[in-house]
N, C-alpha and C positions, 0 to 999 in steps of 0.2 A: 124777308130773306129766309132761306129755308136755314133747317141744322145743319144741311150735309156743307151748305158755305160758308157757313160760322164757323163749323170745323177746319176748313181747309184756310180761311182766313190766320186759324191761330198756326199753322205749320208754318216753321222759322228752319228759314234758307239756313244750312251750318257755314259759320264765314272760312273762308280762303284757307284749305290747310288741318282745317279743323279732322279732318278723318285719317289723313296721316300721323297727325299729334297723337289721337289716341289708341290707333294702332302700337306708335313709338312707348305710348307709358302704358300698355297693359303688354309690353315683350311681342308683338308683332310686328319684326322689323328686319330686315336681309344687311347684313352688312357686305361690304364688297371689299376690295382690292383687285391691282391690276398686277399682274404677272408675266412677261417677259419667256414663253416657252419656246421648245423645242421644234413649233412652227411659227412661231407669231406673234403679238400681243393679244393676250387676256386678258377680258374681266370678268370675277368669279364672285359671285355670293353665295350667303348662306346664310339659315336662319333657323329658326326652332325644330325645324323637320329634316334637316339636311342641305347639303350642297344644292341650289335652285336651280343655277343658271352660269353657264360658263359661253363665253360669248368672243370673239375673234374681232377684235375693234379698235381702234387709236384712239375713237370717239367717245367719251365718258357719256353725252347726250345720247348717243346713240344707243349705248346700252342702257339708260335711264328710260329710254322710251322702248324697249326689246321688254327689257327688266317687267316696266305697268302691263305691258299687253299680255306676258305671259304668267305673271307671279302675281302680281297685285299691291304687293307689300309695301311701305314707305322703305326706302335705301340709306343706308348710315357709312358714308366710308370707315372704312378702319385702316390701321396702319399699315398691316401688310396680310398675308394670308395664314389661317392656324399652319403650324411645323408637320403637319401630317398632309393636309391637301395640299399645300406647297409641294412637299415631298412625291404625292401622289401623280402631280401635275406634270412636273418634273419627269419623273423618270416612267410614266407610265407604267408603273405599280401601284395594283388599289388594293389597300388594305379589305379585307374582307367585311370589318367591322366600319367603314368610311359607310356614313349615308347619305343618297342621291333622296331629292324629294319629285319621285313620280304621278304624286297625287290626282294630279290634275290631265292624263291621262287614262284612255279607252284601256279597259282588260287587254284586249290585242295588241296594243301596245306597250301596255307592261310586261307583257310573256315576251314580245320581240326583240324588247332591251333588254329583258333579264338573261335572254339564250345569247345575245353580242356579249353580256357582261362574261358567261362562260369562256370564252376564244381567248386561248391561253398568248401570253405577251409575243409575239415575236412571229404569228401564224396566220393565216388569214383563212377565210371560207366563205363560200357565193353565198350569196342571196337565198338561192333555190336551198342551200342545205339549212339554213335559221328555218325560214319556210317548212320545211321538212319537220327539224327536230319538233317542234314546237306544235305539231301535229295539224301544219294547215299546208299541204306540199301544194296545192293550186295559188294560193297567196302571194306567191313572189314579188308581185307590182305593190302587195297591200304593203309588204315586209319593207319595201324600201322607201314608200312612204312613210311608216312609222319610225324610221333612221332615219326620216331627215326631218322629224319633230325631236327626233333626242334633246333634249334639255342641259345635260350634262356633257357634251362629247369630250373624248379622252377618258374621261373617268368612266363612262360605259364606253367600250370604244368601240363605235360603228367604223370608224376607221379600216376595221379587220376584217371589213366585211365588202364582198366585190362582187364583180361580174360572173357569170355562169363559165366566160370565156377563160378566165384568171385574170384581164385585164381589170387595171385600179377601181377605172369607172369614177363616179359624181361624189362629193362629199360636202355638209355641209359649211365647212372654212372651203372648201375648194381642192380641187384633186392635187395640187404642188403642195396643198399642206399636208393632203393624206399621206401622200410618197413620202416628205419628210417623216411625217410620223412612225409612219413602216419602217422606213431608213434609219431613224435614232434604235427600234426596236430590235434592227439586227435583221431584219427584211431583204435581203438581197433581189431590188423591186426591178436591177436591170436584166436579170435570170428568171426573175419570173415572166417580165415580159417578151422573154426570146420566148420562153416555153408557150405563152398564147400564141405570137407569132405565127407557131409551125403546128399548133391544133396538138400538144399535150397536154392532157383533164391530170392525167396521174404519173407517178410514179412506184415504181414496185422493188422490189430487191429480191434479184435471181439466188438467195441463198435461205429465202425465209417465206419467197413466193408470197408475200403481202404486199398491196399495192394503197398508196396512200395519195393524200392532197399534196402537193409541190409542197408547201412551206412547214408541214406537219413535221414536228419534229424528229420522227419516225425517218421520215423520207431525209433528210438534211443529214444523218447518219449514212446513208446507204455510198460507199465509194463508187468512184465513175466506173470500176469494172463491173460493178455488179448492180448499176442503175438499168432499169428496163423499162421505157417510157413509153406510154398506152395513152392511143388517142382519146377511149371512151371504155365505161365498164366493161361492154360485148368484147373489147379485145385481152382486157384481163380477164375474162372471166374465160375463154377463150383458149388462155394460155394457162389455164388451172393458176390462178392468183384470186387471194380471198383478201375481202377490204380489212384495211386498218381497224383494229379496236380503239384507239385513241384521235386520229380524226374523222372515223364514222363518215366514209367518203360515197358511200350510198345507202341505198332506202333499207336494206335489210341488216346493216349494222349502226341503224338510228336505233335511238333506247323505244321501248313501246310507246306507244299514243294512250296517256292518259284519260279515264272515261271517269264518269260519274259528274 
């Protein structure tokens, strides 16, 4: 018999359980709870690095097996959720200090969710503009692939993020949960969609001649005498209207493309 079979004879199969055990006694372990939110049921874990995995399910298994395929970690219930990601969940306020754990994500995908996590509560922007800010404006197909790997959703909220047209578009809980979520945000999502309807990208205000994104907070300010509704840049720009500083609603009021 050779060495190399002597050796492989002495390797001992670890029995049933054994790598989740001692994951659970050296602190590598996700505990979960189930949450009841503003679109659905939730289950959310978290563990050493942050919040893992929040997941839209009735199913405990289901997420048990979501949970192995993208996290790894052994699962511990716990009684309910810490008072701040409860909180977070809830009302769609993330503490700035709240940690997601992205680790196990491409660079491109961490710049994609880090530029959603930016999209202030209650606002939304296409595809093309993350695309944009994030310095890859050809990506758009990459961009919404990488949102529908988000790990966290609501706590980064790709939610915010739509179609070039302003319609809702695909999500991953599913487009009635998106709407919902916009809807709790303060979204006015049946005014957004007249505005795709009839082909308006923006709106402007005849007293400040700034034209912004429909849900920018900018624009939700501007009264109905003095809304100016432009189907595409060429007609604000057109109409002497320069884009918004705060939704950055095209390519020359995106912050510069970081190099090095």
């Amino acid at each position: 018999m050779s060495p190399v079979s002597v050796l492989r004879g002495l390797v001992l199969e670890p029995s049933p359980g054994f790598v989740d055990r001692t994951l659970t006694a050296v602190g590598l372990v996700d505990d979960y709870a189930v949450l009841d939110g503003p679109a659905g049921r939730w289950h959310v874990s978290w563990g050493p690095r942050g919040v893992s995995l929040v997941v839209a399910t009735e199913d405990p298994a289901e997420f048990a097996r979501v949970h192995a395929g993208r996290v790894g970690r052994p699962l511990r219930a716990a009684a309910g959720l810490p008072v701040a990601l409860e909180r977070a969940l809830r009302t769609q306020r993330v503490p700035k200090g709240l940690r997601v754990e992205l680790s196990r994500l491409s660079s491109f995908e961490q710049a994609v969710l880090a530029k959603a996590r930016e999209i202030p509560r209650g606002e939304i922007r296409p595809y093309a503009w993350v695309a944009r800010e994030i310095g890859r404006p050809a990506a758009v197909r990459a961009v919404g692939t990488a949102l529908g790997r988000n790990p966290v959703p609501v706590l980064i909220p790709c939610h915010r993020v739509v179609r070039a047209d302003g319609r809702i578009g695909e999500y991953v809980f599913g487009s009635a949960a998106k709407r919902a979520l916009l809807q709790h945000e303060g979204v006015d999502t049946e005014e957004l969609a007249r505005l795709a309807a009839t082909g308006v990208r923006y709106l402007g205000s005849d007293t400040t001649a700034v034209f912004c994104l429909p849900s920018c907070r900018d624009a939700r300010r501007i009264g109905a005498a003095h809304r100016v509704a432009f189907r595409d840049e060429r007609a604000a720009r057109a109409a002497r209207y320069r884009p918004c500083r705060h939704c950055r609603p095209v390519a020359d009021s995106a912050p510069p493309r970081l190099t090095g």
